[in-house]
C-alpha positions as CSV (number, residue, x, y, z in Angstrom):
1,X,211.8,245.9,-62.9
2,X,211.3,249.6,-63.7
3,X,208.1,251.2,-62.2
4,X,205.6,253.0,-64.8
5,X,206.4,256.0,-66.5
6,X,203.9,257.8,-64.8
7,X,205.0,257.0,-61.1
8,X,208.6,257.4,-62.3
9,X,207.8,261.1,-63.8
10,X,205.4,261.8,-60.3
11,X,208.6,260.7,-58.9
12,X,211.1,263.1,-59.9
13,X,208.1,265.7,-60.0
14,X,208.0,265.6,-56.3
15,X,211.9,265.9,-56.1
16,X,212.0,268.8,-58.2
17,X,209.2,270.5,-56.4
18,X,210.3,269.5,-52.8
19,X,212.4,272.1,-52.6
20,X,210.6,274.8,-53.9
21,X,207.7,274.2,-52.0
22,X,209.8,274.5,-48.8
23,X,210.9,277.2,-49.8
24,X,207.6,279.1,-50.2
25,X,206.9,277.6,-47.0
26,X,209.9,279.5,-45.4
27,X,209.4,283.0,-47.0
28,X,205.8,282.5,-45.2
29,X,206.9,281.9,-42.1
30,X,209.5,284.5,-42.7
31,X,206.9,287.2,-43.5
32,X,204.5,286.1,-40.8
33,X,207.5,285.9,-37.8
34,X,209.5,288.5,-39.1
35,X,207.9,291.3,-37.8
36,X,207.1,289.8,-34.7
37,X,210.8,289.9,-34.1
38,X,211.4,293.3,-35.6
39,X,209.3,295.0,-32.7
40,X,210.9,292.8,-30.2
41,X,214.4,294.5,-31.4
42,X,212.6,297.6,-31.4
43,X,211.4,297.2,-28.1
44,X,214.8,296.3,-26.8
45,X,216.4,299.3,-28.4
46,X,213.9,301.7,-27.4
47,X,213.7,300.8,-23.8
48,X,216.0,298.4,-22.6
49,X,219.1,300.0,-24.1
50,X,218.0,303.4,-22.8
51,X,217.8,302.5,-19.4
52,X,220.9,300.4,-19.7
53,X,222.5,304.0,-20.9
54,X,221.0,305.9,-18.3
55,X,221.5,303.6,-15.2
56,X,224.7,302.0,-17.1
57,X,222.6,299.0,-16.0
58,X,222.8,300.5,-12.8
59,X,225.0,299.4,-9.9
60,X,222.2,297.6,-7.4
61,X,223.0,297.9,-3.6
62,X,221.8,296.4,-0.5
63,X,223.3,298.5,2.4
64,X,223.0,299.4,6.1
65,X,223.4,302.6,7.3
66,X,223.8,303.1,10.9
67,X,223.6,306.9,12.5
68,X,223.7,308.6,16.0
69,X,222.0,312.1,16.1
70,X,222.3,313.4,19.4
71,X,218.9,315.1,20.7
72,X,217.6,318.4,23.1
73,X,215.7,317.8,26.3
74,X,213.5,320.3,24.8
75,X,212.5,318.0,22.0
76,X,208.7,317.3,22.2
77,X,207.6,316.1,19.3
78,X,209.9,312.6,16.9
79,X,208.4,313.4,13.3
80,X,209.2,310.5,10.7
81,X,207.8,309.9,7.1
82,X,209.4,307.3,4.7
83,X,206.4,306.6,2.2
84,X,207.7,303.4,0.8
85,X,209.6,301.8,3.1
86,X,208.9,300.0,7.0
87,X,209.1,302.7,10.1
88,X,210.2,300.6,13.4
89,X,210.3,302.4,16.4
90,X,212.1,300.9,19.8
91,X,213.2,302.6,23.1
92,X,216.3,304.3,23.5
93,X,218.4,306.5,25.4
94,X,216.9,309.6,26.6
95,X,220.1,311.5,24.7
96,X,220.0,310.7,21.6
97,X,218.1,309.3,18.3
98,X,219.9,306.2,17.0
99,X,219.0,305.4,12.8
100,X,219.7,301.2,11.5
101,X,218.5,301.6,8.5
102,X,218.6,299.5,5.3
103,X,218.6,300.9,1.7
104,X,217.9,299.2,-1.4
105,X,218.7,301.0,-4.8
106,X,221.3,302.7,-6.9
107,X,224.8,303.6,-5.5
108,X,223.2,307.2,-4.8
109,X,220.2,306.5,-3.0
110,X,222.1,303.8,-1.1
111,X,224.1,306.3,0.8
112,X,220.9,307.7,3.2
113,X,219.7,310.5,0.8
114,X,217.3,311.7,3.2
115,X,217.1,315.0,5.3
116,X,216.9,315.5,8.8
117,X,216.2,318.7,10.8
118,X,216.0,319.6,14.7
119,X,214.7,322.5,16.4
120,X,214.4,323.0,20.0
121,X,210.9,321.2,20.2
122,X,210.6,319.2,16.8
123,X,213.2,316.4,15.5
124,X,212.3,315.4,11.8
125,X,213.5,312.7,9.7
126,X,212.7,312.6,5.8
127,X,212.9,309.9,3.2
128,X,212.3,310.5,-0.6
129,X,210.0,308.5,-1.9
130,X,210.6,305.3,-3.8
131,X,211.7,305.8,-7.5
132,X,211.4,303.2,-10.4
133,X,214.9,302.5,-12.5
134,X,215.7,300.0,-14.7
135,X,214.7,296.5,-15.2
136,X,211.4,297.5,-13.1
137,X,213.3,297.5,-10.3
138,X,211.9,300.5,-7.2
139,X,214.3,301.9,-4.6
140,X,213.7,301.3,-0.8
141,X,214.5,302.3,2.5
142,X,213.8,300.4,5.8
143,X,214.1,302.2,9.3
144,X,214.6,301.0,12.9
145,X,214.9,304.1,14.7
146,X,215.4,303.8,18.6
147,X,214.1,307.0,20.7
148,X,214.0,308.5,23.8
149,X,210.6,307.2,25.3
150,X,207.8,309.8,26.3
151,X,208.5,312.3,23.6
152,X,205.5,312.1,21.4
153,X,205.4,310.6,17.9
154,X,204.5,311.3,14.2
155,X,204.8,308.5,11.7
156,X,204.1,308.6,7.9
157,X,204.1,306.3,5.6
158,X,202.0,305.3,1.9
159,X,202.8,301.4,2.1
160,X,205.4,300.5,4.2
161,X,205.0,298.8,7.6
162,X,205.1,301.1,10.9
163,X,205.4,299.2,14.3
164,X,205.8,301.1,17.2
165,X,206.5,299.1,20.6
166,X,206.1,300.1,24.2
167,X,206.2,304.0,23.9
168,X,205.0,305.9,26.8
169,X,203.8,309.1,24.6
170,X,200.6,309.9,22.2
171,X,201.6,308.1,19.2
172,X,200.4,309.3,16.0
173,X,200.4,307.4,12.5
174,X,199.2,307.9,8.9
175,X,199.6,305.2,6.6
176,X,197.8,304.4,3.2
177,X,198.6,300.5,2.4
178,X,201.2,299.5,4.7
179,X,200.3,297.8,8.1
180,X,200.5,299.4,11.7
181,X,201.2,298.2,14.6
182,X,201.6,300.1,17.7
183,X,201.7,299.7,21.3
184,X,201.2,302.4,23.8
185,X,200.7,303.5,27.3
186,X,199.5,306.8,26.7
187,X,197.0,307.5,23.7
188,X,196.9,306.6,20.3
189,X,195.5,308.7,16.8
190,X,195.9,305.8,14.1
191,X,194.8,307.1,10.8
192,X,194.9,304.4,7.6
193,X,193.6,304.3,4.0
194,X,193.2,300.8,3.3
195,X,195.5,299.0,5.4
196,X,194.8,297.5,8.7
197,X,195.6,298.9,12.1
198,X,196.7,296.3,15.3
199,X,197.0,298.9,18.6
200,X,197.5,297.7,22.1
201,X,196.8,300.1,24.9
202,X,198.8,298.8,28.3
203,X,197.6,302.1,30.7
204,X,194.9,301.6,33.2
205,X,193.5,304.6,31.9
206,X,194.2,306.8,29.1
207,X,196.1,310.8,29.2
208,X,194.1,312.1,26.5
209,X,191.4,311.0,24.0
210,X,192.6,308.6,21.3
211,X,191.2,307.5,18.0
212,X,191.5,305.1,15.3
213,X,190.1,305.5,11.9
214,X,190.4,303.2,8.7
215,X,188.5,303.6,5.4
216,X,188.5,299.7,4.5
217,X,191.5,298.1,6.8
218,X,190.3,296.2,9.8
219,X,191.0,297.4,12.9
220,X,192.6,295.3,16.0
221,X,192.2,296.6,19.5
222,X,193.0,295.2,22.6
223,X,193.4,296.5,26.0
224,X,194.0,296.6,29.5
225,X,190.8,294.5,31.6
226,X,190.6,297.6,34.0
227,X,190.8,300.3,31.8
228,X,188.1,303.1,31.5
229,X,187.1,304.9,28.4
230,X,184.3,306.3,26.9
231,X,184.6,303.7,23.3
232,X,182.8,304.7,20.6
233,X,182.9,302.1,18.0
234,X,181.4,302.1,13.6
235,X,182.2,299.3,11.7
236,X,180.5,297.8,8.6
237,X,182.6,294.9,8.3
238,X,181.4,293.3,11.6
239,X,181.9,294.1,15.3
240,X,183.6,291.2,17.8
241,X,184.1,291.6,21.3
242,X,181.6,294.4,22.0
243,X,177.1,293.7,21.7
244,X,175.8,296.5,19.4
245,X,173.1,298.8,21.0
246,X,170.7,300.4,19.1
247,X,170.3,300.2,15.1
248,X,170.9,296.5,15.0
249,X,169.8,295.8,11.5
250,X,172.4,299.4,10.6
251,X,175.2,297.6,8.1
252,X,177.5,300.2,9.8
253,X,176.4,299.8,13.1
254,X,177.4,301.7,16.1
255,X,178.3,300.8,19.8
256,X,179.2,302.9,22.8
257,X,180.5,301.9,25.9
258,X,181.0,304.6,27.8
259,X,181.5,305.0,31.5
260,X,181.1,308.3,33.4
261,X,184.5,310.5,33.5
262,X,186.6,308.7,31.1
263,X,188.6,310.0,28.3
264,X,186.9,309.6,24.8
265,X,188.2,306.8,22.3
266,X,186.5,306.0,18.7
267,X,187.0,303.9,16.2
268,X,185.6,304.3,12.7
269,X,186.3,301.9,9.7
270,X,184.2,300.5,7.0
271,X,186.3,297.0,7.5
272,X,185.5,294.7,10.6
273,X,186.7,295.8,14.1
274,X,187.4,293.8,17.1
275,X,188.3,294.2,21.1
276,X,190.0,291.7,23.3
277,X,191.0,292.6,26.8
278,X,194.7,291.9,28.6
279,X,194.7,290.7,31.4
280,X,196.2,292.6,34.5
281,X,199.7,291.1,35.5
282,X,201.1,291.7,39.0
């Protein structure tokens, strides 16, 4: 049995017009996606094909650099700065400055583009700054730089780590982002933007007058149980270890503990501060 004329004509209709109605459909989508992918090409032309021609999709290394620079008795004074990338100081020999360092970037940068210079009271150690290249990637250097101990110490960094252990010499530090950490016997002048600052002071008493000074990082103290100092203390982020005397209801409040005769040491952030004592060992 045939079907009616009309359903038979709706029918073929609807095969006839299938295909041009996909069709329109198509040239939509085309119109509406097409540009969409046109900018994408764009894009990859105008910057991923430039860098690739720059850098020749540059070579990416990961290398250690080890280096022995022999030092003056003279020297007074180890100045460091590597803004982007970690600053570890250990003991060494009393002779001699010994560089472990690991570099991250380019073929160029991976060979220890930095400058050094020595004069009879001043050792200095430079590292460029980090650099973006392609793909997004940044070039780094870490240090682990062993010195002679009691030679006294300048560390600079923006946001890489510096940790300084066991150094009997003023140790001093500016860092922006990056952590410090530093242990001394001597006295300390810690100076950070926002990052925070952990110091440990192992002498009974201290050479000279210290300070340590954050604008926003918190600040971590501890220190030998019989040491004398004259602590000065502002913190707006909360004070632990020490009772505040005076303007107790200050958001910044201040406290001084400060014995007759001993060596001045302050602390100023407008992060949280707190003191623990070590105990003595025998």
């Amino acid at each position: 049995m045939s079907a009616p004329p009309g359903i038979a004509d709706n029918a073929r209709m609807e095969l006839f017009t299938y295909p041009f109605e996909t069709n329109r459909k198509v040239r939509a989508w085309h119109w509406h996606i097409m540009p969409g992918l046109a900018l994408a090409a764009l894009f990859l032309a105008l910057v991923v094909a430039p860098a690739s021609a720059d850098s020749g999709a540059p070579d990416w290394q990961v290398r250690t650099i080890d280096a022995r620079h022999a030092i003056a008795p003279s020297v007074q004074t180890i100045s460091i700065s590597n803004p982007d990338g970690d600053i570890r100081i250990r003991r060494g020999t009393a002779d001699a400055i010994v560089i472990h360092a690991v570099a991250q970037g380019t073929a160029a940068v991976s060979a220890g583009q930095w400058s050094i210079r020595a004069s009879r009271q001043r050792w200095q150690l430079r590292v460029p700054g980090a650099r973006r290249v392609a793909l997004g990637l940044s070039t780094r250097v870490d240090l682990v730089v062993l010195v002679p101990t009691g030679v006294m110490l300048d560390l600079r960094s923006r946001q890489g780590q510096i940790d300084v252990r066991k150094q009997d010499a003023l140790i001093r530090t500016q860092n922006n982002e990056g952590k410090t950490i530093v242990t001394s016997t001597v006295a300390l002048d810690l100076r950070s933007r926002d990052g925070p600052i952990v110091a440990a002071l192992l002498g009974n008493r201290l050479a000279r007058a210290s300070r340590l000074q954050s604008r926003t990082g918190a600040i971590d103290l501890a220190i030998s149980a019989s040491a004398r100092f004259a602590l000065t203390v502002r913190a707006c982020g909360g004070i632990a270890g020490l009772t505040p005397k005076g303007a107790q209801r200050s958001r910044c409040p201040t406290v001084q503990d400060a014995p007759a005769d001993a060596p001045e040491f302050r602390v100023t952030t407008r992060g949280r501060f707190s003191l623990s004592r070590i105990p003595a060992t025998n």
